[in-house]
N, CA, C and O atoms as a GROMACS GRO file, in nm:
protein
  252
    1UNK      N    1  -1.646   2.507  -0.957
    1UNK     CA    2  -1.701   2.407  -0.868
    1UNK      C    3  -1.614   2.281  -0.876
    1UNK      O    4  -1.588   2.227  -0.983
    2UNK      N    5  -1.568   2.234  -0.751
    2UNK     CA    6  -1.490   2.090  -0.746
    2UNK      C    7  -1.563   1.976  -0.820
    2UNK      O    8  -1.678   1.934  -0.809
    3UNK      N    9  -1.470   1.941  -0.890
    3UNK     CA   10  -1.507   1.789  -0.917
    3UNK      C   11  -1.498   1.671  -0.797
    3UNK      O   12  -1.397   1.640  -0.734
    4UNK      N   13  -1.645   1.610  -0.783
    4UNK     CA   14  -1.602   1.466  -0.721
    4UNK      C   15  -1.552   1.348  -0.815
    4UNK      O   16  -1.597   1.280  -0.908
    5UNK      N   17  -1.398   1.364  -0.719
    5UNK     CA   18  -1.393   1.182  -0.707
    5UNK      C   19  -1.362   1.070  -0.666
    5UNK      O   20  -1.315   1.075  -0.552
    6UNK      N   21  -1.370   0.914  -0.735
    6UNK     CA   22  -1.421   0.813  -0.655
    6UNK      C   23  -1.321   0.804  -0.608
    6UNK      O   24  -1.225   0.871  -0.648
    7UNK      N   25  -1.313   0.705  -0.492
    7UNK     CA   26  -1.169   0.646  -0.472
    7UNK      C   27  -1.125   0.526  -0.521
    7UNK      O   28  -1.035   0.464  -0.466
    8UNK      N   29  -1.192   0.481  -0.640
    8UNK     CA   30  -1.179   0.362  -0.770
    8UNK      C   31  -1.078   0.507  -0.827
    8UNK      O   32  -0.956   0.517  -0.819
    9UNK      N   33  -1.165   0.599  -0.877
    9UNK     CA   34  -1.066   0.685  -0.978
    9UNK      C   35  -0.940   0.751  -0.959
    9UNK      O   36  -0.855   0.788  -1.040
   10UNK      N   37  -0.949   0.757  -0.815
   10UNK     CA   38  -0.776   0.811  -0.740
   10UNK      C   39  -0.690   0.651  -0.766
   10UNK      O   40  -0.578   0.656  -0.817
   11UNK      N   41  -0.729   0.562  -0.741
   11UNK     CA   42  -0.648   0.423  -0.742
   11UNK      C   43  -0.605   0.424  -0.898
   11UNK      O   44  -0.484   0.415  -0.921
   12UNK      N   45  -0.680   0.433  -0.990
   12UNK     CA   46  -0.660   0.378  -1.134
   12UNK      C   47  -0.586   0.520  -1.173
   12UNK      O   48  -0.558   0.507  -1.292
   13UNK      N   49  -0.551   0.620  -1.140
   13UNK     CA   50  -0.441   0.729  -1.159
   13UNK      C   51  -0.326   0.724  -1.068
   13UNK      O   52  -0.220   0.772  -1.109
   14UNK      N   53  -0.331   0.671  -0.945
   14UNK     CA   54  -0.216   0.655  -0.891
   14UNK      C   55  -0.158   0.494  -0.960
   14UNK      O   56  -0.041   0.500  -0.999
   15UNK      N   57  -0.200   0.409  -0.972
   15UNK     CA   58  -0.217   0.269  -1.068
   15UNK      C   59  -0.135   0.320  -1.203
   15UNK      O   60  -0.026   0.275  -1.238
   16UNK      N   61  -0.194   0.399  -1.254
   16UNK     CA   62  -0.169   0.417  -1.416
   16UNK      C   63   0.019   0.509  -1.425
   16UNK      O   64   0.090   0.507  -1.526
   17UNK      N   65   0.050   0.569  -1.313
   17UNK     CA   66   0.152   0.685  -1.295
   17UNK      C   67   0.261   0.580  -1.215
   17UNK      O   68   0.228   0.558  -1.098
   18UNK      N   69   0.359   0.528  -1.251
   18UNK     CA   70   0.503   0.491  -1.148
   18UNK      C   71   0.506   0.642  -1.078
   18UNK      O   72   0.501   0.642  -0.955
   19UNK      N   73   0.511   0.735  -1.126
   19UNK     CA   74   0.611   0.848  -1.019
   19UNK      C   75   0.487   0.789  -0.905
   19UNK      O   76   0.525   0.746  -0.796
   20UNK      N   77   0.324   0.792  -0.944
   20UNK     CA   78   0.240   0.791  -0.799
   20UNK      C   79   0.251   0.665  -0.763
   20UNK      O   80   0.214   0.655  -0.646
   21UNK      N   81   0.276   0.585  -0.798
   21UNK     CA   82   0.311   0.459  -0.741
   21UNK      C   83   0.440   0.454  -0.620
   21UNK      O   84   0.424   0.417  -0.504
   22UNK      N   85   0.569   0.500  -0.682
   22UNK     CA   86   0.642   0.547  -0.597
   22UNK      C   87   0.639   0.648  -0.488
   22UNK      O   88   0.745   0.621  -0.432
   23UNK      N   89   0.593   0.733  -0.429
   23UNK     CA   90   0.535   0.854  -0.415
   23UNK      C   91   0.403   0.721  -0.287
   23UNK      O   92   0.441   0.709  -0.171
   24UNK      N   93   0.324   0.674  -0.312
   24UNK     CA   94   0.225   0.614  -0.213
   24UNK      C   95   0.323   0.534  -0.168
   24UNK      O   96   0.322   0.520  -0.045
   25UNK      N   97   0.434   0.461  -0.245
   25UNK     CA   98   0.517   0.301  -0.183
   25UNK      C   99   0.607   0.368  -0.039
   25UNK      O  100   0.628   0.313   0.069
   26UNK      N  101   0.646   0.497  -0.084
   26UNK     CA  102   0.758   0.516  -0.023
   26UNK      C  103   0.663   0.602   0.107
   26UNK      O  104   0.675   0.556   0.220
   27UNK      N  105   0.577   0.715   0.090
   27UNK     CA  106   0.484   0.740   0.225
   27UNK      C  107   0.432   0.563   0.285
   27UNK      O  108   0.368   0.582   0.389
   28UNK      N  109   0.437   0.432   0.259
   28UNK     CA  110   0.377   0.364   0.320
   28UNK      C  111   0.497   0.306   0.411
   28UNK      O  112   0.492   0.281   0.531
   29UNK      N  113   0.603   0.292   0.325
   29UNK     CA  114   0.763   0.263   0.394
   29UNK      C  115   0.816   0.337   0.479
   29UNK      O  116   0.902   0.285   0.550
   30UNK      N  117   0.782   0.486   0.500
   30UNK     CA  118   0.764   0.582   0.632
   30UNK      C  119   0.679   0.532   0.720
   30UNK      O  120   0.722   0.512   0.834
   31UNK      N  121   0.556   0.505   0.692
   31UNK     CA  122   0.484   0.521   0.820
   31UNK      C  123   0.511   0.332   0.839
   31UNK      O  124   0.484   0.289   0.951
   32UNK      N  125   0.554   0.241   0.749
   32UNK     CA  126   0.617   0.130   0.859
   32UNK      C  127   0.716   0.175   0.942
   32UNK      O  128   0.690   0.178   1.062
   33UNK      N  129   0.838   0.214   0.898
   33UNK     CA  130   0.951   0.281   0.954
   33UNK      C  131   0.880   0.334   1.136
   33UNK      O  132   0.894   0.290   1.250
   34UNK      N  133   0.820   0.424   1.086
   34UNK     CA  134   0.764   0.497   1.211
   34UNK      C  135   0.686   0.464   1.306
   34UNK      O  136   0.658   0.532   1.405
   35UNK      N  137   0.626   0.301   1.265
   35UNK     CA  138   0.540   0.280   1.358
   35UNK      C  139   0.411   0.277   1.349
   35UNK      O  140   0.353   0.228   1.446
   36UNK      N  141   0.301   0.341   1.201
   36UNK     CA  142   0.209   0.394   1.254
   36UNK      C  143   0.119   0.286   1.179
   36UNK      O  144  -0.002   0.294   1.163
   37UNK      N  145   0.213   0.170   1.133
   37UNK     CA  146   0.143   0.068   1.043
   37UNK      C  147   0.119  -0.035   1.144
   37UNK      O  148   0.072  -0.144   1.114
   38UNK      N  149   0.150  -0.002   1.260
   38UNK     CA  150   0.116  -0.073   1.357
   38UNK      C  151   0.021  -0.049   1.435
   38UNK      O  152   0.033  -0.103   1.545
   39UNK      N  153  -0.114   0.042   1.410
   39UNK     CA  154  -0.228   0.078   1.487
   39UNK      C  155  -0.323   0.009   1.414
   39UNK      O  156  -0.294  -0.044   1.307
   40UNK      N  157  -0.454   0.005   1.471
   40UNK     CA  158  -0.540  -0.166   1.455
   40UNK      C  159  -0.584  -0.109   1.280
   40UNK      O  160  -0.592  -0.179   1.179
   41UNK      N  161  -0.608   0.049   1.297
   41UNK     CA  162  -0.672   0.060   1.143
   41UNK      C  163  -0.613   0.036   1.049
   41UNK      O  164  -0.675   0.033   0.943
   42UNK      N  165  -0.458   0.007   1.048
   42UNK     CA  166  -0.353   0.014   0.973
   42UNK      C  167  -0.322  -0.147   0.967
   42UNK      O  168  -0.209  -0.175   0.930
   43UNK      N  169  -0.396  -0.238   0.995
   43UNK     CA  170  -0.304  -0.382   0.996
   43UNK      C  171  -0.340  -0.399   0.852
   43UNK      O  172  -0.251  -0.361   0.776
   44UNK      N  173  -0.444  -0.446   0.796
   44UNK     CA  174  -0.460  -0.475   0.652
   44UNK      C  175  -0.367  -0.415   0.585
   44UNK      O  176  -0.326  -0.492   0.499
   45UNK      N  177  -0.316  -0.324   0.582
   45UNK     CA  178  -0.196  -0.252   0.513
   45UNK      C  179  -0.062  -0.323   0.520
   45UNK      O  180   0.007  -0.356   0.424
   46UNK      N  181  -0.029  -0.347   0.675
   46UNK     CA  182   0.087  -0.408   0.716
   46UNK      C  183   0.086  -0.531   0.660
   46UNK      O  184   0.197  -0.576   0.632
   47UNK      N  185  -0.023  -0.608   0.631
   47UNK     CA  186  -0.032  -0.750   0.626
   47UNK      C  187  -0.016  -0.732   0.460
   47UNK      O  188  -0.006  -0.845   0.413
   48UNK      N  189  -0.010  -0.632   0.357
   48UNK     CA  190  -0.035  -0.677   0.257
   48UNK      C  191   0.079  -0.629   0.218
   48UNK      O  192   0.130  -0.676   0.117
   49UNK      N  193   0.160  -0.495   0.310
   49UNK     CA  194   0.303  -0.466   0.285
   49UNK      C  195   0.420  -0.607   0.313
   49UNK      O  196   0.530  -0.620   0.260
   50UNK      N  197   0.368  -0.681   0.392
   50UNK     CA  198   0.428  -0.796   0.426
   50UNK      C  199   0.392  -0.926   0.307
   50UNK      O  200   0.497  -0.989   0.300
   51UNK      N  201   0.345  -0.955   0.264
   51UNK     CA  202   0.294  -1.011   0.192
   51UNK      C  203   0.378  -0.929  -0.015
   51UNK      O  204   0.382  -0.995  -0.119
   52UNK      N  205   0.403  -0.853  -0.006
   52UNK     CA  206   0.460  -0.783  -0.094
   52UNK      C  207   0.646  -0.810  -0.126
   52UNK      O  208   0.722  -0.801  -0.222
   53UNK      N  209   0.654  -0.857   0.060
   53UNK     CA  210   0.797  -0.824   0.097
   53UNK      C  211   0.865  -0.995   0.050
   53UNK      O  212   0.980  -1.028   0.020
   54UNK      N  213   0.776  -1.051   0.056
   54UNK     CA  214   0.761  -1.230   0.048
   54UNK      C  215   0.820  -1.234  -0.091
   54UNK      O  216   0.774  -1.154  -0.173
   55UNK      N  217   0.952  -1.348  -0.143
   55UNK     CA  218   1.001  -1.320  -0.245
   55UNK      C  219   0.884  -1.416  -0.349
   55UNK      O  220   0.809  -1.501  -0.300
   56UNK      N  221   0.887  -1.392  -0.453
   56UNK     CA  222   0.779  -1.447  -0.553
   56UNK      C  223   0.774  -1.609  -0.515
   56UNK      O  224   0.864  -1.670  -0.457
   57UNK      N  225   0.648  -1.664  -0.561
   57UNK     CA  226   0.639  -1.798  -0.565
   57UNK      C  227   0.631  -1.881  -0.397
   57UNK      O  228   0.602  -1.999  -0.374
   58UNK      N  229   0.666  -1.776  -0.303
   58UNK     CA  230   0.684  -1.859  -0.148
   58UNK      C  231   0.528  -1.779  -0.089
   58UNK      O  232   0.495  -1.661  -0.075
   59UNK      N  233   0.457  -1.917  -0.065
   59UNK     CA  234   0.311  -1.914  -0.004
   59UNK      C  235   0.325  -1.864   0.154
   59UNK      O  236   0.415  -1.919   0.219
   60UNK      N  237   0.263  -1.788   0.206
   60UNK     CA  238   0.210  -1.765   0.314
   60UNK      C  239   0.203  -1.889   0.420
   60UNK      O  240   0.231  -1.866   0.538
   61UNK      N  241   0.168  -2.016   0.382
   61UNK     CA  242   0.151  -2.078   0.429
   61UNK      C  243   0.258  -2.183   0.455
   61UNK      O  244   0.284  -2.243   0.351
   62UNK      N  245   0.309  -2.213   0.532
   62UNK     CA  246   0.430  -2.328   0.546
   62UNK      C  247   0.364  -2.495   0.537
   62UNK      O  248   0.278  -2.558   0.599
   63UNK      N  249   0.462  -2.522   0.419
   63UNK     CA  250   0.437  -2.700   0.442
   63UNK      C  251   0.469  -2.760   0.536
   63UNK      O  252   0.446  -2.881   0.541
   0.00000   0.00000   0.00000
């Protein structure tokens, strides 16, 4: 019988693993590439892949 689980417990194993870290970074760098981070369900993603891309220490916000 399958185990359920959460999607807290898929995060804190892909979290805990670089190979799955790499492995989600690089399927998310495809589907920017491709376009598909640009459909409405996908903006929170885009906005936080963008926000990632921002070099350390420079705010979102302009003085």
């Amino acid at each position: 019988m399958p185990v359920e689980i959460s999607l807290e417990e898929h995060a804190q194993a892909v979290l805990g693993s670089p190979a799955a870290c790499r492995r989600v970074l690089r399927a998310l760098a495809e589907m920017d590439v491709s376009g598909r981070l640009d459909e409405a369900k996908w903006s929170s993603v885009a906005g936080e892949l963008e926000r990632l891309r921002r070099p350390a220490g420079r705010s979102m916000w302009r003085r």
